[in-house]
Structure formats: structure tokens, C-alpha cells
C-alpha positions in Angstrom: 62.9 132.5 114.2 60.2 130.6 116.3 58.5 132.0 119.0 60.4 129.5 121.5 63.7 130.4 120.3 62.8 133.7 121.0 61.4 133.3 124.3 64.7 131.3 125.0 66.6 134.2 124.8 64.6 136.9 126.4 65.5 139.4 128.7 63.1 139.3 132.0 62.0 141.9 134.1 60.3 142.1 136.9 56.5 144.3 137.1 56.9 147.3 139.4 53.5 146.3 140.3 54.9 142.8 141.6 55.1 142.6 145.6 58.2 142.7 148.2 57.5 140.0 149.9 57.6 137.1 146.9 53.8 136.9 145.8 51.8 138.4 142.7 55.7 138.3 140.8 54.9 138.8 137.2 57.9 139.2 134.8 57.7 140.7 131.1 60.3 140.8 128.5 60.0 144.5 127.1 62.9 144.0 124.4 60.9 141.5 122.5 57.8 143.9 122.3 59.2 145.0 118.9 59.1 141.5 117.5 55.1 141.3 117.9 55.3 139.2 120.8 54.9 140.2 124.5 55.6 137.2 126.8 54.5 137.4 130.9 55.4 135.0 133.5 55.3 134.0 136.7 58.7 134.8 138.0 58.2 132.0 141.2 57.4 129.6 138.0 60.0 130.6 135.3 60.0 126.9 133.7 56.3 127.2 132.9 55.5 128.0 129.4 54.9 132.0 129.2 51.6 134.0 128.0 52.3 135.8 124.8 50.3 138.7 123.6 50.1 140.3 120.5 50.7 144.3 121.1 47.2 145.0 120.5 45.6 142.5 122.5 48.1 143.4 125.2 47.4 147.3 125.1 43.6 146.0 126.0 44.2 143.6 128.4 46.2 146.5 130.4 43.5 149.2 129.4 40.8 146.7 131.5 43.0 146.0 133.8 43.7 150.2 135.2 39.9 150.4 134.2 38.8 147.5 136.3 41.7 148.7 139.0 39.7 152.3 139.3 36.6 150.9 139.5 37.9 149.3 142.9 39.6 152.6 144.0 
């Protein structure tokens, strides 16, 4: 199954870290984490083409993301 197909289907949820009022909405599908492929998107934008991430690169884009997050703390 190609990646699109895949993608077709997904499930999307929305980041707790996303905003109330509309901006910063980023949207994952967690259920397709098992097939090697994390997808993120721009929930305001669904029809764009999503990220995808390969678990590992994904685990160290989120590792400099909290480290570069407590550096601003």
C-alpha cells in the first residue's frame, strides 16, 4: 500500500498543543505510527500534502523541539 493511500485513509487528530482560537492547529494521525509513517498537518490547510516522518526522525524532531521549548522557559 502506497504512502498516499494510506494517508487517504487516516485518522486525524488534533495536537493538544494546538490553540483555541484557530491558529498554530497541527493535526497527526497516531494510528498510522505503526506503519512507519507519521504524517502532520495543518488542520486550517487539510488539502495540502502532509509531512511524514519516519519514527525515528520524528522522536528527534520532538526531543529538539521540548529542548529548544526549555531553553525559552
Amino acid at each position: 500500500m502506497s504512502t498516499t493511500s494510506i494517508l487517504a485513509e487516516a485518522i486525524w487528530v488534533k495536537s493538544s498543543y494546538s490553540n483555541a482560537d484557530g491558529g498554530g492547529c497541527v493535526e497527526w494521525a497516531p494510528a498510522l505510527a505503526p506503519t512507519g509513517v507519521i504524517p502532520i498537518r495543518d488542520s486550517k490547510r487539510p488539502e495540502r500534502t502532509p509531512l511524514t516522518f519516519e519514527p525515528a526522525g520524528w522522536a528527534t524532531f520532538v526531543e529538539a523541539l521540548k529542548s529548544s521549548s526549555a531553553a525559552w522557559s
